[in-house]
N, C-alpha and C positions, 0 to 999 in steps of 0.2 A: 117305230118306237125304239127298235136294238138303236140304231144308228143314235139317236138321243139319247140316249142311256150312256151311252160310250162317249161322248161327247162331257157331259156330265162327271167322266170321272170314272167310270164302270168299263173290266173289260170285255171283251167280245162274250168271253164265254161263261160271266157274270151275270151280263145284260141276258144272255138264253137262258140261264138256268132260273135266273129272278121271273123272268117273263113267264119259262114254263108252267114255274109255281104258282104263278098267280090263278093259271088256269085249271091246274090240278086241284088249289087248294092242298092238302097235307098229303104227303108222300115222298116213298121212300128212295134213296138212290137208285136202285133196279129200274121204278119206274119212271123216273126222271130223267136219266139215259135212253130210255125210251123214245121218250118225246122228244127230247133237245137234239136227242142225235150225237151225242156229245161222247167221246168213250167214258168208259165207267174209270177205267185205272184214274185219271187227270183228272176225274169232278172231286173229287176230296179236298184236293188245297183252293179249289173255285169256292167252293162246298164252305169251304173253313173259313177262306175270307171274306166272303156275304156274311157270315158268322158275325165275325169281328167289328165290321161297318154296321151292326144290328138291324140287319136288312132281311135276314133271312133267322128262324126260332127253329127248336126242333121238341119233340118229345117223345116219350120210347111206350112204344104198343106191344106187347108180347116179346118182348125185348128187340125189337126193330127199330131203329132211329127213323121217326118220319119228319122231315122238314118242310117247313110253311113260309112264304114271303110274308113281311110285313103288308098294312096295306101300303098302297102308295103314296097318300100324304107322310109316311115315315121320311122318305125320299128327300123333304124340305128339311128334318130332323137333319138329315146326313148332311144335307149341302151347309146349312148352317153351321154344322161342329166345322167343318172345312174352313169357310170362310171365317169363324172364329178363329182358329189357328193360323190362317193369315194373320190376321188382325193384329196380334197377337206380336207377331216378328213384323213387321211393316214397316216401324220406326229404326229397326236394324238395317232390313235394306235399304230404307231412304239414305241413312245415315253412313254405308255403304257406298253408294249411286254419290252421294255431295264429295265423298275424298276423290274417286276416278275423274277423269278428263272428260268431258262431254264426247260423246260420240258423234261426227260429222254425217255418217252413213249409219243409216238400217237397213238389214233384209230380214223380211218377213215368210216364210218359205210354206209351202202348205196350205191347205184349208184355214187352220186352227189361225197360221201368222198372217192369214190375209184376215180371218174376221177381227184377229188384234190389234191392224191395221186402221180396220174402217171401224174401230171403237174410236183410235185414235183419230181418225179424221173426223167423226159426227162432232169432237169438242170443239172446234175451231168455228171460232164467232166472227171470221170474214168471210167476204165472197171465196169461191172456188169455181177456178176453170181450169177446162179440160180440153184436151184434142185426144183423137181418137177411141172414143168413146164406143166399147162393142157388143157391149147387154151381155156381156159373159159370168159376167158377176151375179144375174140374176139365174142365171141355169146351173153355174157349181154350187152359191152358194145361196139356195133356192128359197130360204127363211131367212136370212140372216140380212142379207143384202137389202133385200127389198125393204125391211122392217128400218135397218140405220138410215138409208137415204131418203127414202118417207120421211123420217123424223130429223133430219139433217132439212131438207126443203123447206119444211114449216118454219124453221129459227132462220136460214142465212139464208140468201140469192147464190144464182149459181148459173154458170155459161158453158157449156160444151158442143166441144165439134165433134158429132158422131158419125161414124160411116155409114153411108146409105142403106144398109142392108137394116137397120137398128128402125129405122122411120115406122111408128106406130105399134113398137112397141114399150109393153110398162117402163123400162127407164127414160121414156122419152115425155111420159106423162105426169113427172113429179111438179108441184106445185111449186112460184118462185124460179123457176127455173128455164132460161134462155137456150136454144137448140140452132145452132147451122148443120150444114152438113158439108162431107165430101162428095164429090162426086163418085158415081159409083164405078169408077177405075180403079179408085184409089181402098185400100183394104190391106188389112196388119193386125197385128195379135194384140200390140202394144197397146195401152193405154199411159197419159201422163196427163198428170193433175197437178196442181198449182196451186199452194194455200198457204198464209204467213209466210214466212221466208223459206218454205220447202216446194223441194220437187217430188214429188214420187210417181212413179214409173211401175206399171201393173202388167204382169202376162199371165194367160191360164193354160200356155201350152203346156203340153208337160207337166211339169210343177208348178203348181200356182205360185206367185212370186212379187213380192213390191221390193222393191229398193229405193228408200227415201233419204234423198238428200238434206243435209239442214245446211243452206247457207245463202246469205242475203243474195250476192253479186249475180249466183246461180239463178235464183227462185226469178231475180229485176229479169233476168236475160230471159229465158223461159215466159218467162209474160209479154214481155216485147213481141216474142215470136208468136205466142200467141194472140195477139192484137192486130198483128198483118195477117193471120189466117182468118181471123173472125170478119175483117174488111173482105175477104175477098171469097167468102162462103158462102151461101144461101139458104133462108129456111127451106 
């Protein structure tokens, strides 16, 4: 639950001190520190700014400040003033993004830039193919992944060449969707896929990482290549 919390928008030590309270119910900094683990000096500006996001209430008992989490459906309150304040500038940055030069190249870096990624790929209403395909995507990114390309399989077809080691597991089981294989000599970090006139290029060593190419000549080449691997692969 921290880890979604933080994801959301909430920092580390936000997401513990919200968490705490839910389970204390009302109490006071002394005993909050307690439980969270958290030093006492640092929870005051944590303290302050759950305040502020109206996530967290206080009221004073014998002149003690006790503080209480909202419930949880507050939570929607909060996301929604958020994405209202997007909303809000939206039209700036588009307008923004139409003066600058298209960008040729993206890299996506992180958890966060790969799930931005495969937002970005679930919208594309052609085929997608792939070579080296390595189900890593469903272990770093253990909700996220599985959830977009489940929902990516229903709408478009899709072809990948996966490494042997992937055979019978859930990436290999989406609906819509065509599988060869390497042989099992053959094995790499890399992943690239193939979709509208783009390339993009996946690794989870290290830093997770896409780097998407946009350009026609690239994307025709890359398909070609991919078209003599799929002739000469096997389910």
């Amino acid at each position: 639950m921290q880890e979604t919390l933080e994801e959301l928008g909430l920092t580390r030590n936000e997401a513990i001190i919200y968490l705490s309270l839910l389970k204390l119910g009302s109490a006071p900094v002394s005993k909050i520190a307690n439980i969270s683990g958290l030093n006492r000096a640092n929870m005051y500006n944590t303290i302050n700014s759950l305040v502020k996001k109206g996530l967290l209430t206080h009221v004073i008992k014998n002149n003690v400040k006790y503080f209480q989490a909202v419930e949880p459906k507050k939570l929607l309150d909060y996301l929604k003033e958020k994405q209202d304040k997007l909303q809000k500038i939206l039209p700036d940055l588009e307008s923004i993004e139409k003066i600058q030069e298209k960008i040729e190249v993206e890299i996506f870096e992180g958890k966060e830039g790969v799930k931005t990624f495969y937002l970005y790929l679930s919208k594309t209403k052609n085929e997608v193919i792939g070579f080296g395909i390595t189900g890593l995507a469903y272990d770093i990114l253990k909700y996220y992944a599985p959830k977009v390309l489940k929902k990516m399989s229903e709408e478009i077809h899709a072809r990948y060449i996966a490494f042997d080691k992937t055979r019978g597991k859930e990436i290999t089981k989406l609906k819509n969707t065509e599988y060869r294989y390497f042989p099992k000599k053959v094995d790499n970090y890399a992943t690239t896929l193939i979709f509208e006139d783009k390339v993009a290029v996946i690794t989870y060593k290290d830093i997770p990482k896409v780097v998407l190419i946009k350009d026609k000549s690239i994307s025709e080449g890359y398909k070609k290549y991919f078209e003599f691997m799929w002739e000469f692969t096997k389910n």
